[in-house]
C-alpha positions in Angstrom: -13.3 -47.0 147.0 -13.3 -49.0 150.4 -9.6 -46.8 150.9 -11.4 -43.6 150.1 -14.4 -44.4 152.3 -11.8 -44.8 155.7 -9.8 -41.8 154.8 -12.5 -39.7 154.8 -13.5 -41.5 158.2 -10.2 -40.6 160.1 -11.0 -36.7 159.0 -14.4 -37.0 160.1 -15.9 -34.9 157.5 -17.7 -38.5 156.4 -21.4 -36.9 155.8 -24.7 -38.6 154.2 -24.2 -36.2 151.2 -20.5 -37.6 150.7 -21.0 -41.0 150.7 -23.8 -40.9 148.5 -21.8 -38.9 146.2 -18.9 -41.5 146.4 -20.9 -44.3 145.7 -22.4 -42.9 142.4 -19.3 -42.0 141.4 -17.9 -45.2 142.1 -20.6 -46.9 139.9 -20.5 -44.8 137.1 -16.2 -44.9 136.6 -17.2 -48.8 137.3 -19.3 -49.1 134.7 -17.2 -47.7 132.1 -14.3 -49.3 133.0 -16.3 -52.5 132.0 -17.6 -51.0 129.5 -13.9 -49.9 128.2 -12.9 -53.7 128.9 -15.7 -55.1 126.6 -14.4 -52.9 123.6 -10.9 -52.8 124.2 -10.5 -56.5 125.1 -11.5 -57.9 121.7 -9.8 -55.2 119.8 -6.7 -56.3 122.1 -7.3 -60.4 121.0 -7.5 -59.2 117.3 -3.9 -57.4 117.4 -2.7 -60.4 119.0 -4.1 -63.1 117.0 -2.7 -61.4 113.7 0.6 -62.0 115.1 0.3 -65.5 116.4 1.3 -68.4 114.3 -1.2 -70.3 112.9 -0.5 -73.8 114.6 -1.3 -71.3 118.4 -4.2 -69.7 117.1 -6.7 -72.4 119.1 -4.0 -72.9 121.7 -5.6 -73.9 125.7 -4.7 -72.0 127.5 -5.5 -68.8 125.4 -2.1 -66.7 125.0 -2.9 -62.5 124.9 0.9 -62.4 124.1 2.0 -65.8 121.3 5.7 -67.3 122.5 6.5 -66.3 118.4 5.7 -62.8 117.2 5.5 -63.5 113.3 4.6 -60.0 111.3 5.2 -61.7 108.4 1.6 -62.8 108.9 0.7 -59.2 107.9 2.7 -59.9 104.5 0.8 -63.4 104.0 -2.4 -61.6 104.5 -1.8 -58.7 101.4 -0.2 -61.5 99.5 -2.8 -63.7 99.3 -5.8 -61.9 97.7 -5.3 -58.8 96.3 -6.2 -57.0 99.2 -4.7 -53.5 98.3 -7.2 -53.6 95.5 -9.8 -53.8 97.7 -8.5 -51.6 100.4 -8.2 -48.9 97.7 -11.7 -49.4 96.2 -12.6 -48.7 99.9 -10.9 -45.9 100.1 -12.1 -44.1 97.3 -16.0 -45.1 97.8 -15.6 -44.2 101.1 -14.0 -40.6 100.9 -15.9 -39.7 97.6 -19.2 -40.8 99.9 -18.6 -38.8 102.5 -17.3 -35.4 101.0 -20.9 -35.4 99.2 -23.1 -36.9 101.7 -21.8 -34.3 104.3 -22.2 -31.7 101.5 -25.8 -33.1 101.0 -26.2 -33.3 104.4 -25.3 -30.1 105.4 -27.4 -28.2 102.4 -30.2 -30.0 104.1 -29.9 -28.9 107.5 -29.3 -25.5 107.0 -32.5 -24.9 104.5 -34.6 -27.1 107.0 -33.3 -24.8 110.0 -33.2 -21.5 108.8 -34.8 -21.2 105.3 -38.9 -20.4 105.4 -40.7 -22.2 102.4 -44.4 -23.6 102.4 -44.1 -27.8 103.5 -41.0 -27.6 105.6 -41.9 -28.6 108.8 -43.3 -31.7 107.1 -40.5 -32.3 104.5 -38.8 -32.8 108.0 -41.3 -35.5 109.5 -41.3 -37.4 106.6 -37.5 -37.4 106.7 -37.4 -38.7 110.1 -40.0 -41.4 109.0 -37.4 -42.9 107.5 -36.0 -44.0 110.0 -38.5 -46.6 110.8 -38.0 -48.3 107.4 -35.8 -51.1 107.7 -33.3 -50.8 105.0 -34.0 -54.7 103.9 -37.4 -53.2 102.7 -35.5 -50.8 100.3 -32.9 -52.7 99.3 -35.0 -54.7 96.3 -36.8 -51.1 94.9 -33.1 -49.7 94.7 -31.2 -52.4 93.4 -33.9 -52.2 90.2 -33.2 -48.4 90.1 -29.9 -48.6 89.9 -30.1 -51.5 87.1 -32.7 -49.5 84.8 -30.5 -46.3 85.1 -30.9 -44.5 81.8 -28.1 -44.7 79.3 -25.4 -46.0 81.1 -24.0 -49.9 81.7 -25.4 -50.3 78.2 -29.0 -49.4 78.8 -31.1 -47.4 76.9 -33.0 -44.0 76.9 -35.3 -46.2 79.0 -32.9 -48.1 81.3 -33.4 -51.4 78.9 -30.6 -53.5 77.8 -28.1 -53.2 80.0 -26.9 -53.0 83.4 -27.1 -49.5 84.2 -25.1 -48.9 87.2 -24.6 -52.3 88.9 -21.3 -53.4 89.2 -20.1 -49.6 89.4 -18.3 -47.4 91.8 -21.5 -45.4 91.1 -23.9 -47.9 92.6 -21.6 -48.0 95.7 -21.5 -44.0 96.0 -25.1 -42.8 95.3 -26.3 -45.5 97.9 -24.9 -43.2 101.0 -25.1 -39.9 99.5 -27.8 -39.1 102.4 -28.9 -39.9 105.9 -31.8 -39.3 108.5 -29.1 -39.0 110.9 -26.6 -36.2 109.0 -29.9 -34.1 107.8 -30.9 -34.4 111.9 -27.6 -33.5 113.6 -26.7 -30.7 111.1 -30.3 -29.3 111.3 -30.2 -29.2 115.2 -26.9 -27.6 115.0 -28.1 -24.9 112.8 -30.9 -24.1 114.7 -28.3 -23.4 117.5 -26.6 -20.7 115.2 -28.2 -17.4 115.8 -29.9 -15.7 112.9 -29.2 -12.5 113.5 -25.7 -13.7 111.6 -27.5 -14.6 108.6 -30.0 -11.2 109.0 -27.0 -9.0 108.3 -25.7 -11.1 106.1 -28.7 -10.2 103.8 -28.6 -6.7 104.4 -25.2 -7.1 103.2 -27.0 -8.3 99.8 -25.2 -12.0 100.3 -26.9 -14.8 98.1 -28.5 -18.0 100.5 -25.2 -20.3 99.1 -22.9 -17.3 99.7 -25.0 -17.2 103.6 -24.7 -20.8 103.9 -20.9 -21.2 102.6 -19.1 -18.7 104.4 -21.2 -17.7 107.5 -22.5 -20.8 108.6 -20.2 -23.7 107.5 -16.9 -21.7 109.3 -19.3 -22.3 112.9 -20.2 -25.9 112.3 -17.3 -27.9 112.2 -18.0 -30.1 115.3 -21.2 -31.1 113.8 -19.3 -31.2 110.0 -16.7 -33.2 111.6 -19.1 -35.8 113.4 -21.0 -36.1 110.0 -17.7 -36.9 108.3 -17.0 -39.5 111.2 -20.5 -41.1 110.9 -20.3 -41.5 107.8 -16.7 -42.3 106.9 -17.2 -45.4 109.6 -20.1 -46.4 108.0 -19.9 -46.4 104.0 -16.2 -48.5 105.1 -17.8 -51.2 107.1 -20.4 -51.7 104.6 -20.9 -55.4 104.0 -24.2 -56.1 102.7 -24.8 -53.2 100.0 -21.2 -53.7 98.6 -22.3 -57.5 97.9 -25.7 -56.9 96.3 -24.1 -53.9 93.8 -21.0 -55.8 92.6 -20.0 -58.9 90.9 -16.7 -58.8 89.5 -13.8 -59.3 91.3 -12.1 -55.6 90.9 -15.1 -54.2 92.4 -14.5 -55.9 96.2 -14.7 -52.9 98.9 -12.0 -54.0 101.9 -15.2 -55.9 103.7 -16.3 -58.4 101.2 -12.1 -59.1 100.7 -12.0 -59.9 104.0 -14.6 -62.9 103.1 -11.7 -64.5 100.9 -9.6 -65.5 103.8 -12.7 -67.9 104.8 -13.5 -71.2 103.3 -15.9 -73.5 103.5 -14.1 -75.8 106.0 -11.4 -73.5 106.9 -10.8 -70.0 108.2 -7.4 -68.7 108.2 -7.7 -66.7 111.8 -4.5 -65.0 112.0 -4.4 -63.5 108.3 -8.2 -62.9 108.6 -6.8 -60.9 112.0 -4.0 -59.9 110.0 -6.1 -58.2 107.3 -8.8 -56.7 109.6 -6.3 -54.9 111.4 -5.2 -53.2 108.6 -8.8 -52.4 107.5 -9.4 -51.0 110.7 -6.5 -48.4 110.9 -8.6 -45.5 108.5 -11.3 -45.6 110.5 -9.2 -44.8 113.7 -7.0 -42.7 112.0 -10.0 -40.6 110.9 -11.3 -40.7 114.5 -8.3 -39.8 116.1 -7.9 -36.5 114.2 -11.4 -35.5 114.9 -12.3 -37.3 118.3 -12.1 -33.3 119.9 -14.5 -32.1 117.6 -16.7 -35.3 117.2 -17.3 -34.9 121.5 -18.4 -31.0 121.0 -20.5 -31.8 118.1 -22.2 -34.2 120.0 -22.5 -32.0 123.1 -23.5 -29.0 121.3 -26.6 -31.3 118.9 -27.7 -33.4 122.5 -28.8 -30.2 124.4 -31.3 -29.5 122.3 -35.0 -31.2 121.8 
């Protein structure tokens, strides 16, 4: 900055207007550069820790880079719970979720922006209300629906008896199917999309699915795509929900394995480092192959009120 400053000095084209200019600029790239440090940093410690032996792990002074590399750390880590049991109950939650709950989502949006039925305006305030229940407050009503479901986990005609859907990859997927956010952001999108499109797609003598399935879904991939990101992130970093719904072993999402490299006493820091770098890698895979469409998306829902 200071180097930038003189340069412009010796030209002596140094206005008011310039250095003002400079100076925001200056404290905006500063301020994401420290912001880029406070994500990156502990992302950076992680990779390293899950490659440090275990006796360095608490070393002084702190090592980014361990004098041993030992990937077999990442082999101790799978070996000792059954961690691709979990990863792959994760996996499947997680990618059934989102598929319907951007679905769901979508369906939403698009009758809330463009549809004309009695109630909707209102429909769509109570949906944002929502958003100022805490989810502790629901978590008790839900958990009892889930257990009385009719006719399933044993129960009868009137959810008695049994379990219902507790303990289920059910339980996990119906409890993300929807959001405030996804109904919001695809809603606002729509509205963006004008309706003349869907006008001569009536005329045409198109049904509203037919409208909504081949005329508007081929224009709203960014906001699909940051939908799918939203919610792929965070049905897989679930913690809490996965640990009310299920009891058994088999059932463990990725998350709740990650607990079994802690004891009471003990932690085992570089195969819990191990283990959550490998949990992390869907989750940055999936952002990496939409990060282009997840900006636009983003862009394209902010502009609008």
């Amino acid at each position: 900055m200071i180097l930038g400053i003189l340069l412009l000095m010796k030209k002596k084209i140094f206005t008011k207007f310039q250095l003002k200019e400079f100076f925001e600029n200056g404290i905006i790239y500063l301020s994401l550069i420290i912001g880029s440090g406070l994500i990156i940093i502990p992302f950076l410690w992680m990779l390293s820790t899950s490659v440090t032996p275990a006796l360095e792990v608490f070393s002084w002074p702190p090592k980014l880079v361990p004098s041993q590399i030992k990937f077999s750390n990442y082999v101790e880590a799978v070996k000792v719970t059954d961690f691709f049991r979990y990863f792959l109950n994760s996996l499947f939650v997680t990618s059934t979720t989102t598929v319907i709950a951007v679905f769901i989502n979508s369906l939403a949006g698009y009758s809330l922006a463009k549809l004309r039925f009695p109630g909707r305006k209102i429909i769509f305030l109570f949906i944002l209300g929502t958003i100022m229940i805490p989810p502790q407050v629901t978590m008790i009503p839900v958990f009892i629906m889930f257990r009385n479901f009719p006719l399933l986990g044993g129960n009868n005609i009137l959810g008695q008896g049994g379990t219902g859907l507790i303990d289920t990859y059910g339980a996990l997927i119906l409890s993300g199917l929807a959001s405030t956010f996804g109904v919001y952001l695809m809603r606002e999108f729509f509205k963006s999309i004008p309706s003349e499109l869907i006008d001569a797609a009536r005329v045409d003598g198109a049904s509203e699915f037919r409208i909504y399935w081949n005329v508007i879904l081929p224009l709203a991939k960014p906001a699909l795509t940051t939908v799918t990101l939203y919610t792929f992130t965070f049905v897989w970093n679930e913690f809490l929900w996965p640990l009310i719904l299920t009891s058994s072993a088999d059932m463990r999402t990725v998350q709740l394995g990650l607990s079994a490299y802690k004891g009471q006493y003990f932690t085992d820091w570089h195969l819990l480092m191990a283990a959550t770098t490998i949990s992390s890698l869907p989750v940055l895979l999936v952002y990496f192959v939409g990060q282009k469409q997840f900006i636009k998306g983003i862009a394209m829902t902010g502009i609008k009120g």
